[in-house]
N, C-alpha and C positions, 0 to 999 in steps of 0.2 A: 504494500500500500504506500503512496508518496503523499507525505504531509508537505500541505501550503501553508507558509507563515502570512498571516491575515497582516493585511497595514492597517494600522492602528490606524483610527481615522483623527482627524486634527479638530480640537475646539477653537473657533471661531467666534462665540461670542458670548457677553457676559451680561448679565442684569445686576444694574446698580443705583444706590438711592444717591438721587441729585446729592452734591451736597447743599448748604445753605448759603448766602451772598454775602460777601462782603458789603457791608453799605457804600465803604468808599471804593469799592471792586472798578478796574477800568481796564483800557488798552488790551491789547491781543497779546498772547503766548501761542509760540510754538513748542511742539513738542516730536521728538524723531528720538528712532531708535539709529543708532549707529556703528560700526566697526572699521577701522582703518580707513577713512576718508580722510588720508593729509592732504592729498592733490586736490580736492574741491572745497572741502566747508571752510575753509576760509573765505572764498566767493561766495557762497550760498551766505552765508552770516553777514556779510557785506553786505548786501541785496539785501535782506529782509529785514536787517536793523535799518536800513534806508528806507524802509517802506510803512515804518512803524511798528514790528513785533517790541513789544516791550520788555520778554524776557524769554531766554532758549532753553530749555530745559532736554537737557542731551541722555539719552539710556545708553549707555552705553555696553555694548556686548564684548569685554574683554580687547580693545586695542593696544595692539603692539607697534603702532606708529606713534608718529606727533601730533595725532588727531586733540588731544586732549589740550596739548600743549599751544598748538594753533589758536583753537578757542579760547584758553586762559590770555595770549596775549592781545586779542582784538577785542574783547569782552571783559569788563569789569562787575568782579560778584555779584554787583546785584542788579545785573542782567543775565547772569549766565549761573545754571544750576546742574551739576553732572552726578552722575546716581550709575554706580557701578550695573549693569545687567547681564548677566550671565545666566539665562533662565530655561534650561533645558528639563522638563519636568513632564512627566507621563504619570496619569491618574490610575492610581494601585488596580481600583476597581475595572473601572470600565478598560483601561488599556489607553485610550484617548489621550493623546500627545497637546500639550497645554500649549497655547498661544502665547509665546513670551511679548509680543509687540500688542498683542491685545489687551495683555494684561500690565502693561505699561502704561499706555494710553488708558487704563482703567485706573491705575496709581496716580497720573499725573493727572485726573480732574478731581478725584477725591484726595488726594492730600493737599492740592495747589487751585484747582479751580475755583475756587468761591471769590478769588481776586481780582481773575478778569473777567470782561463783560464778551472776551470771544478767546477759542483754543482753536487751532489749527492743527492738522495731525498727517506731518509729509516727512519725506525722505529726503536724502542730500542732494539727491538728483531731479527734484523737482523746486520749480519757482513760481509764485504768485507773484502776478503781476497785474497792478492795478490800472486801468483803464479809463476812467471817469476817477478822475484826481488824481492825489501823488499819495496816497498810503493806502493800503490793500482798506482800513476802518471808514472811510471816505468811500473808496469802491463796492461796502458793504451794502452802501443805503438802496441799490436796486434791487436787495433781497427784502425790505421793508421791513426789517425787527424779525425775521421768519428764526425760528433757532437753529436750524439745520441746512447748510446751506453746501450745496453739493456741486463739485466745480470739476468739469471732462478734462480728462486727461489730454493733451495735445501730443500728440506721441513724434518725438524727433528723432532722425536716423543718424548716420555719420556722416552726412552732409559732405559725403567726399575723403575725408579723410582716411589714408589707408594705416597712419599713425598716431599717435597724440599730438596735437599741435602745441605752440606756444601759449601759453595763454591759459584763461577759460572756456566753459559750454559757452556763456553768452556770447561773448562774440565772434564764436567759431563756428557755432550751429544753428543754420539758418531753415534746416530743412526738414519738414513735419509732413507726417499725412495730412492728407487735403479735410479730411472730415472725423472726428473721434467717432458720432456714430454711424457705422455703417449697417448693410444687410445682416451685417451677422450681430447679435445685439449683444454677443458677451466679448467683442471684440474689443469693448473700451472698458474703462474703470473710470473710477473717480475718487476724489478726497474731497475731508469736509473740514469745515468751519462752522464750529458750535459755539452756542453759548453754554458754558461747563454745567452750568448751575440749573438746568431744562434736560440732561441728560437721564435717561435711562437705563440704554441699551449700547453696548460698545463694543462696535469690531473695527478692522482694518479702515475699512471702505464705506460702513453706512454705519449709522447710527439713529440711536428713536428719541425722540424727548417726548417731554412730559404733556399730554394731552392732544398730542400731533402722532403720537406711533412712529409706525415707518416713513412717514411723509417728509419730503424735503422740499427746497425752492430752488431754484438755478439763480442765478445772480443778479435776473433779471425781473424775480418774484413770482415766478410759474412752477404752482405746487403738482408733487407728485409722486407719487409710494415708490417701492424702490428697482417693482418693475418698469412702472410708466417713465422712469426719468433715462431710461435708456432710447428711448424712443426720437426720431430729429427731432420733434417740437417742444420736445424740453434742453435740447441746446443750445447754448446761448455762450457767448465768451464777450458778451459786450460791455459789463463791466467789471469783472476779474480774469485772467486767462490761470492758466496752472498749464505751464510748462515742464513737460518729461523729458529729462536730455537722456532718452529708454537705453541707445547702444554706447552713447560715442564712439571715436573712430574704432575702425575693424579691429585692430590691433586690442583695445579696449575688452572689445564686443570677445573677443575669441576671448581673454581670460575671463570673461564672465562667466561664460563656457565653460571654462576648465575649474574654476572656483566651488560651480553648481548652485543648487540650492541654499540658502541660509537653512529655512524650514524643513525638518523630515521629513522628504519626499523623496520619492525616486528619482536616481541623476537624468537619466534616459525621460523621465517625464518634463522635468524642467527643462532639460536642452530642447523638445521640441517646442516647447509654450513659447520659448523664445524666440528660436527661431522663425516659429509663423506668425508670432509679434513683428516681426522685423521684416518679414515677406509682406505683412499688410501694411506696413509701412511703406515702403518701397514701392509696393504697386501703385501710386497717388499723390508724388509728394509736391508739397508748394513752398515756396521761401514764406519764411516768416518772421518779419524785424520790428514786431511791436516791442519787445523787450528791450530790444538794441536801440532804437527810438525812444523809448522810456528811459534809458539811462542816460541817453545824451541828451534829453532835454530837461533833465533835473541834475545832471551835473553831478551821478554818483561814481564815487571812485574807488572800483574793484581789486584795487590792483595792490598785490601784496603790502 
């Protein structure tokens, strides 16, 4: 007889009571889990302290770079908050493989949320970029106070490059597919921006508040559960965009490759996800220099 080892399946999401408001609660926090990012989050931190996040609160999953150290010197304490994470946990009973990033972004709205009036929850390699004004809390108002505000993924390739260039993403990658949603509807993702203290429900990618459920808004205040906002007519990038810089250059893109998965998954599953990530990429692409335009008309300075 040949015994199959069952894959544990992965918990994705958690139910949690709001916590309560600060009265004098204000400004936006992000919040990212992270590992070895010295080559980019210095830019990313750049950019989003430019655009008003008022405080970075970093998970950190064991870095053996200067990622830490990066951050210590562009950030002062009390903008910047870093919390060792090393969270590789599987539940005795059921088997189920714990969501260390879920369970992160469930730590940082109940031990820190009650302070701001919005939490953001991206990776190193994505950037919000405001649209109608100059700070992502300005480009909020098209969402009208909604709590949940849920922003498509723009998925960038390697714009040519066959190495790392000089530089950063922003002004090296100009090259996105033409549409986040397309025919195939699980072909995009998204992240969100909540208000901490309306939360319920906390995964990667969606989240519930309190008296709305599943429902979100697009940036432009068009609500919709968490299937309808995959649909075109809940797309909208007119007053926030969320830029993915998904591959950078190929050189990049292959040690992704070769890295795998963060999450306990099969290698052979994850190397496909990606690569037909990058085929639908590819198939459509348009320039795209709102961000590039954004920084040079507010006169932000990237640069180490």
């Amino acid at each position: 007889m040949l015994w199959f080892r069952k894959r544990p399946r992965f918990k994705r999401n958690l139910a949690i009571s709001p916590p309560q408001p600060d009265p004098q609660r204000t400004g936006i926090a992000v919040v990212a889990c992270v590992k070895n990012e010295e080559g980019y989050i210095g830019e990313w931190v750049r950019f989003h302290r430019a655009v008003g996040v008022r405080h970075f609160y970093i998970y950190d999953d064991g870095s053996t770079d200067s990622t830490r150290d990066i951050l210590k010197n562009i950030l002062p304490s009390s903008q910047l908050t870093i919390l060792p994470w090393i969270s590789r946990m599987t539940d005795v009973t059921s088997k189920e493989a714990l969501n260390g990033q879920v369970i992160a972004y469930a730590h940082a709205i109940l031990n820190f949320g009650s302070r701001y009036r919005w939490m953001t929850f991206i990776d190193c390699d994505e950037f919000i970029v405001p649209k109608e004004g100059s700070t992502i809390e300005e480009s909020l108002k098209g969402a009208k106070g909604f709590p949940n505000v849920s922003l498509p993924w723009l998925m960038f390739g390697t714009s040519g490059h066959k190495v790392r260039p000089q530089g950063g993403v922003v002004m090296n990658y100009v090259q996105r597919s033409r549409d986040p949603i397309t025919s195939k509807r699980d072909a995009t993702n998204f992240k969100c921006i909540v208000d901490p203290c309306e939360v319920t429900q906390v995964s990667v990618h969606h989240f519930h508040t309190r008296g709305h459920g599943e429902k979100t808004s697009n940036d432009a205040g068009k609500i919709a559960d968490r299937e309808g906002r995959k649909m075109p007519e809940f797309y909208s990038c007119r007053f926030l965009q969320l830029n993915h810089y998904y591959t950078k250059s190929q050189e990049e893109l292959a040690a992704k490759l070769n890295r795998g998965a963060v999450s306990p998954e099969i290698a052979e599953r994850y190397s496909r996800r990606v690569l037909t990530a990058v085929k639908n990429i590819q198939a459509d692409e348009i320039e795209d220099r709102a961000i590039i335009d954004f920084v040079g008309k507010n006169g932000i300075d990237l640069s180490p």
